[in-house]
Phi, psi and omega in degrees: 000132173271168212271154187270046185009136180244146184221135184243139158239115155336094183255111165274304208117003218234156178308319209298322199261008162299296203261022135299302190325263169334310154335294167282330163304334188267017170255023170110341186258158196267128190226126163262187163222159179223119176255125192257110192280123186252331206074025223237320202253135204271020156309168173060228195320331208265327164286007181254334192231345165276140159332303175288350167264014195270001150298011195243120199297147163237133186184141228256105153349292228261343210276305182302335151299331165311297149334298201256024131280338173096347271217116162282111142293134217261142187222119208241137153286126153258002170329321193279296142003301235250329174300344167267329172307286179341290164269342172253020186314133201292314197276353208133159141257158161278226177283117157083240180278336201303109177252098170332319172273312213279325180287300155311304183303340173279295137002308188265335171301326182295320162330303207276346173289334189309328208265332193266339161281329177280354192085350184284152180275335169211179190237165167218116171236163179313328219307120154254143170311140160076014210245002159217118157320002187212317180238044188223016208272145178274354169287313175254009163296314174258029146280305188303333175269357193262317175291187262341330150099335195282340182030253196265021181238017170228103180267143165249096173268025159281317197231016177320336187260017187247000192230159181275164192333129178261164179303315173304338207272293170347275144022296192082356174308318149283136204241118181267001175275004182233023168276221197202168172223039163304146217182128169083145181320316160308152181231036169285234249343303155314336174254346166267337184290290183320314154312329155321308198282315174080045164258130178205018151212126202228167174249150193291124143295154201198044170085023163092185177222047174232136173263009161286320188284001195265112170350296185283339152275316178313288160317325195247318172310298188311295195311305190265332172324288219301283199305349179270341158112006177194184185255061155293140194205183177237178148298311158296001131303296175281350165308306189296342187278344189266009183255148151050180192259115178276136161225152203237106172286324190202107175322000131305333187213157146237154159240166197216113173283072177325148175252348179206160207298336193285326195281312215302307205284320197269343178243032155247007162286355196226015182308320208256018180252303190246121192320144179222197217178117171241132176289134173265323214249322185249165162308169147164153169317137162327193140177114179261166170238115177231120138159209198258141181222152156253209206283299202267017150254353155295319177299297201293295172332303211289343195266304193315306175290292171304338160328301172266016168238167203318343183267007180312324170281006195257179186295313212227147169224151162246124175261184133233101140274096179318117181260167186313330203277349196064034185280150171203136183223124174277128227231150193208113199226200180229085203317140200270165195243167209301284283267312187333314193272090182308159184311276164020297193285342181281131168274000000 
């Protein structure tokens, strides 16, 4: 009997690498998965603590792709790594912060030291021709596969017959006749192949699952670059960014406001880090402060913070504010009305 060939596929949580995956799996091949924690994907915490995700099944996609392939999945942090992609990209960004190529090409370097420590012979990922504007390109497939290091041991089989022979194919460990030529943005094929398949339950594309492509992060990540003076970041950084409302008054501080009792509960996890502001007299928002403040940038954050809480209309709101030292003192302010709050200051 010849040996049975391993292949780990690059699991997003998303249909394409659902039905790669499975394409090769059903030749025979023993296939795992790996999926790479950037701290970057908008799965998790955030569909758990906003209102408007709580109609939103929760669950972690790539886990779930796993499950319904039979498939052990493997879940590797990159946080540390992922921080020079990030702020240095060789290629760029794509939409907003992603740098879409550059991401891939990493990802897939990892695979591949990944596949060669572990003994497996090759990778797989979902990549269709034309199906990302920037690292899904028939031009740029193969930067991905030769700057990655991975060449000719990264098969893409949604689109292998629109591409040239791969090392699996070659072999014959693969059968290239039972691959795909998928092409273009569209994804009925990919949902008619999975109706084939008798896959029906998948996670909905919806514009990727990174929140560097999302505008408004992209803006506030750029926002705390700008005020620390580099691109540098932490994990309770980009955690905080995907929470509450930032506004920056003085390029030293911002305050970052929960807009609903859920942002409150999860940035009051971050109280013994950051000076914060609690409404006393009224309902009213959680609100940390990161940078440096005096006595009259505290007055002002605390009328900012009643601004947005059930007293914005009355004469007086009672605040506490907590300094780093854990000392909390209470300020009696007068809450600013919206004309008060320049455009400027929302991040």
């Amino acid at each position: 009997m010849s040996e049975q060939r391993k292949a780990v596929a690059l699991i997003s949580g998303g249909l394409d690498s659902l039905l790669a995956a499975h394409v090769i799996q059903a030749q025979g091949i023993h296939v795992e998965g790996i999926n790479f924690f950037t701290g970057f994907c908008v799965e998790g915490h955030t569909h758990a603590i906003r209102k408007r995700d709580q109609k939103k099944e929760k669950r972690n996609n790539a886990l779930h792709v796993a499950e319904q392939l039979g498939i052990k999945l493997h879940i590797v942090d990159i946080v540390e790594g992922y921080k020079q992609i990030l702020t240095h990209p060789k290629h760029g960004y794509g939409a907003n912060l992603n740098p879409c190529l550059d991401c891939k090409i990493f990802m897939v370097r990892k695979a591949h030291e990944w596949i060669r420590a572990k003994g497996f012979d090759f990778i797989i990922t979902g990549e269709v021709i034309g199906q990302r504007p920037m690292s899904q390109r028939k031009e740029t497939m193969p930067i991905v596969s030769g700057e990655s290091g991975a060449n000719d041991l990264l098969l893409r089989p949604l689109c292998a017959k629109n591409l040239p022979l791969t090392l699996p194919e070659r072999e014959g460990w693969v059968d290239r006749d039972r691959l795909y030529d998928f092409s273009g943005r569209s994804r009925k094929p990919q949902m008619a192949l999975a109706a084939d398949l008798g896959i029906e339950d998948y996670a909905q594309p919806a514009g990727g699952c990174c929140f560097l492509t999302d505008e408004r992060y992209a803006v506030k990540l750029t926002d705390l670059w700008r005020a620390r003076g580099s691109k540098q970041y932490e994990m309770d950084d980009i955690m905080l960014l995907k929470v509450g409302r930032h506004l920056r008054p003085a390029g030293r501080y911002k305050v970052i406001i929960a807009r609903e009792e859920g942002e409150g509960k999860f940035m009051q996890g971050y109280r013994r880090q950051y000076p914060h502001l609690e409404t006393v007299s009224h309902g009213g928002p959680f609100a940390l402060i990161d940078g440096v403040v005096d006595e009259a940038d505290v007055e002002l954050v605390a009328r900012l913070v009643a601004r947005y809480s059930q007293g914005r209309h009355a004469d007086e709101v009672e605040m506490a504010f907590t300094d780093l030292a854990g000392q909390t003192r209470s300020l009696r302010v007068r809450p600013m009305r919206p004309e008060q709050i320049p455009q400027e200051w929302l991040i």
